[in-house]
C-alpha positions as CSV (number, residue, x, y, z in Angstrom):
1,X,-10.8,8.7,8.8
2,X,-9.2,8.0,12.1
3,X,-6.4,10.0,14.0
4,X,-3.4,7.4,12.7
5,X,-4.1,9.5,9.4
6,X,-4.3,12.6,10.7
7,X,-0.7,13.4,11.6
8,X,2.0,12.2,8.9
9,X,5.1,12.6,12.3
10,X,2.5,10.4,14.6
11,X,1.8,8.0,11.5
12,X,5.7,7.6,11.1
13,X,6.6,7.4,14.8
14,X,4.1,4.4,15.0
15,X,5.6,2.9,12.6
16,X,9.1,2.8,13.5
17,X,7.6,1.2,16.8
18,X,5.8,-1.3,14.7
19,X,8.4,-2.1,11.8
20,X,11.5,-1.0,14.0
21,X,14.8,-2.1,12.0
22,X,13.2,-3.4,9.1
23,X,11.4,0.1,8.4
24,X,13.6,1.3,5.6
25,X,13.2,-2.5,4.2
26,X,9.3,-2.0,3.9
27,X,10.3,0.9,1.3
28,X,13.3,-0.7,-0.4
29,X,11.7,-4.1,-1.2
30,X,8.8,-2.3,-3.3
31,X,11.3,0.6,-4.6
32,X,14.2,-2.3,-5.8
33,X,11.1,-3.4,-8.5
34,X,11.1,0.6,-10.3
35,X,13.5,0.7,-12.9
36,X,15.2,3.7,-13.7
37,X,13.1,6.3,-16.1
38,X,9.9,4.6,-14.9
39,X,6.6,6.4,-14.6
40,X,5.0,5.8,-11.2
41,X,1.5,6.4,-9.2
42,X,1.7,5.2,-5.7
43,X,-1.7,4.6,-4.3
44,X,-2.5,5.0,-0.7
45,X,0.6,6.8,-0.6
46,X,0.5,8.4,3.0
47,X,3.0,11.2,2.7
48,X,4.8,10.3,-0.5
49,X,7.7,8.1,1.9
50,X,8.1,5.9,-0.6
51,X,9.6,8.6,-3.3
52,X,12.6,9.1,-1.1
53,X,13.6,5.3,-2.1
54,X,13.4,5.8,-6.0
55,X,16.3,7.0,-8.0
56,X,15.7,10.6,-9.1
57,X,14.8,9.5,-12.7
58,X,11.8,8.1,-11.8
59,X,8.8,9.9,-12.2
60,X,6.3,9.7,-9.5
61,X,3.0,10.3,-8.2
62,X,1.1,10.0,-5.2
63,X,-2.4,9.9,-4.4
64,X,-4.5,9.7,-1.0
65,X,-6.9,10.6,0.6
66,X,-5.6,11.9,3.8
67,X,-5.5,15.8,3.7
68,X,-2.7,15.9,6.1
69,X,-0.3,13.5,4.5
70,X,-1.1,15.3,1.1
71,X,-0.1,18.6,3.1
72,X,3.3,17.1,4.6
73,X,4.1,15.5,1.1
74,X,3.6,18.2,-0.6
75,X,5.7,20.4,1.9
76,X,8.3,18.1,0.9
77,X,8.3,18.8,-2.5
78,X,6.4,15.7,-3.4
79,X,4.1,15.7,-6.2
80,X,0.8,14.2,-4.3
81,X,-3.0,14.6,-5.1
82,X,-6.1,14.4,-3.1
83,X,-7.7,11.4,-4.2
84,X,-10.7,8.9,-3.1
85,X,-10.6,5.5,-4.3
86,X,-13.7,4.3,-4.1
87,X,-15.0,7.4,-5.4
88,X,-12.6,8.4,-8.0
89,X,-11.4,6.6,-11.5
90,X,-7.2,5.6,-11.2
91,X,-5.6,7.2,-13.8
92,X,-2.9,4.9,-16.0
93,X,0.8,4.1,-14.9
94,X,3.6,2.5,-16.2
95,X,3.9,1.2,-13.2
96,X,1.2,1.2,-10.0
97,X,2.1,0.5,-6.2
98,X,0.0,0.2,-3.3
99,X,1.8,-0.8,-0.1
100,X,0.0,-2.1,3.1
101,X,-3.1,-0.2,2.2
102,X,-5.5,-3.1,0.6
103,X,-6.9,-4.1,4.6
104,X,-8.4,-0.6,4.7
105,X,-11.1,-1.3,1.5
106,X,-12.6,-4.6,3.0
107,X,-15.1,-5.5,2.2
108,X,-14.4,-4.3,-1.1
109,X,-10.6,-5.4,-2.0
110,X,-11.2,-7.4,-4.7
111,X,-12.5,-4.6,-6.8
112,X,-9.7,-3.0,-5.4
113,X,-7.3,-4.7,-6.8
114,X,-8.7,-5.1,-9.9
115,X,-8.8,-1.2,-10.6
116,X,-4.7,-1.5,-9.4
117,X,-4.3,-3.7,-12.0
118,X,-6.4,-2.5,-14.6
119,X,-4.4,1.1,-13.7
120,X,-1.0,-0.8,-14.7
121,X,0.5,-0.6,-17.9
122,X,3.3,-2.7,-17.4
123,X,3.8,-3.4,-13.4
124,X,2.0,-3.7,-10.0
125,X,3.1,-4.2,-7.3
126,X,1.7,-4.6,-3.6
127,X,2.6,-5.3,-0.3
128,X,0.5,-6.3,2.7
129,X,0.7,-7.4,6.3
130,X,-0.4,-10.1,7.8
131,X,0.7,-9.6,11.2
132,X,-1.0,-7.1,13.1
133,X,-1.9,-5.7,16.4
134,X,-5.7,-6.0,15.5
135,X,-4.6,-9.3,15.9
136,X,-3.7,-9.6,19.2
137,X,-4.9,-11.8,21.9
138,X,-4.8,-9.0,24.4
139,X,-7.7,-6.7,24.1
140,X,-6.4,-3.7,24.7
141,X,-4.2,-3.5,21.8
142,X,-6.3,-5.3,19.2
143,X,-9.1,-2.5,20.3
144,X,-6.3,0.3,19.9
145,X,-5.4,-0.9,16.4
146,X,-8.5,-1.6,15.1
147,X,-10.2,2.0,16.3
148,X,-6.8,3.6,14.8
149,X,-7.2,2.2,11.4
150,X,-11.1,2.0,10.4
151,X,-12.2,4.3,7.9
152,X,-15.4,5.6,7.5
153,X,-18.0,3.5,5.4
154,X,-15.9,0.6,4.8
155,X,-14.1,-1.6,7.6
156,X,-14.3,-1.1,11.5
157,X,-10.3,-1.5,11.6
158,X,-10.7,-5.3,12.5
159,X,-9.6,-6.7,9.5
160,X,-6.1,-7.9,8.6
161,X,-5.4,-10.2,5.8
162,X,-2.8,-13.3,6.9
163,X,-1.1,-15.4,4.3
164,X,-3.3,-17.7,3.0
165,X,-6.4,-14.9,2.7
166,X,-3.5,-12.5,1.2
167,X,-2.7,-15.3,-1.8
168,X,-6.2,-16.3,-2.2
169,X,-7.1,-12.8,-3.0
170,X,-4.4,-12.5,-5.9
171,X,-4.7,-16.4,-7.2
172,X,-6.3,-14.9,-10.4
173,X,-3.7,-12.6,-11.3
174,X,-1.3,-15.3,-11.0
175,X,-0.3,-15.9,-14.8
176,X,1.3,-12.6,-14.1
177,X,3.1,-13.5,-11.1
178,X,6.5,-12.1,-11.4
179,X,7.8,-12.2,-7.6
180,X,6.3,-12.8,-4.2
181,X,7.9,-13.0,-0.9
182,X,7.4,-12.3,2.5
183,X,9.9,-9.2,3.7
184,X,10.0,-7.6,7.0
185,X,10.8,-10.6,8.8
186,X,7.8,-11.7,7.9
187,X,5.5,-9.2,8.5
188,X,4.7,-7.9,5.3
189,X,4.0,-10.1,1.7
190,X,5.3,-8.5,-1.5
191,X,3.2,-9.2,-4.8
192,X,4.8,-8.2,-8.3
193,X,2.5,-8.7,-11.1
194,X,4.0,-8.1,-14.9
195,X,1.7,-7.7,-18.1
196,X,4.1,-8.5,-20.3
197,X,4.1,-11.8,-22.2
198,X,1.1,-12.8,-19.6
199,X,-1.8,-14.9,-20.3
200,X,-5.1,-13.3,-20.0
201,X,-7.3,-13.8,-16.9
């Protein structure tokens, strides 16, 4: 695991740099889908951010596997957990959230996101860039990015999904389609997926 998730204030600081006004929006647009009362595990959750956006009814949960956001969550009074993926079964949730997170498990999102799923009772939901400074034409920062987002045994930090890969990826879930729409002036794709009244895969 790289430096970017190593320091919760540096983590945050970038991304103010990167989402700039529309940073509070990255957590509203996922936190307007959580009714009131619900039972939440946020996966990939960083430092529990995302909690601040709920109303206090909500139950929540966050996992990662980031020692140092678990440490500044937790500081927080955020109820976070230690917690690898690929390594570790996803307990059941009313509803399941993983935001910008699904670039990191290439080559292995698919499975991914069907352990998100199969981890949702009632609701997922996900959101994802597709525009990204690994994406650059200039070298400098598409090296920067990628070396400050690999993780270890998986991707090499390249990777970034753009619309069309980002849609492909959830075209079988789509009977349970709820909402989709880009946010973040475009930046970032929102997916919500209901199991309610849905046909089967």
């Amino acid at each position: 695991m790289t430096f970017l998730y190593k320091s919760s204030l540096l983590y945050h600081g970038l991304m103010t740099m990167v989402y700039h006004v529309h940073r509070r929006e990255r957590f509203e647009e996922v936190a307007r889908w959580v009714p009131r009362d619900a039972e939440v595990l946020d996966v990939c959750c960083g430092d529990g951010s995302l909690s601040s956006f709920l109303p206090a009814s909500v139950g929540y949960r966050g996992l990662d596997e980031s020692t140092a956001f678990i440490k500044a969550g937790t500081h927080r009074g955020r109820d976070l957990r230690h917690f690898n993926l690929m390594a570790e079964p996803l307990p059941v949730s009313q509803i399941v959230i993983c935001q910008v997170s699904l670039f990191q498990f290439y080559p292995k999102v698919e499975e991914v996101v069907g352990r998100l799923f199969a981890a949702a009772a009632e609701r997922l939901i996900v959101s994802e860039s597709v525009k990204s400074f690994s994406q650059s034409k200039y070298a400098l920062p598409k090296a920067i990015c990628s070396w400050g987002t690999c993780v270890d045994g998986l991707n090499d930090g390249s990777f970034r999904f753009n619309a069309t890969s980002l849609e492909a990826l959830f075209a079988p879930y789509r009977p349970y389609l709820r909402h989709t729409a880009e946010v973040c002036a475009g930046r970032d794709w929102i997916y919500v997926f209901d199991k309610d009244d849905a046909a089967k895969i």
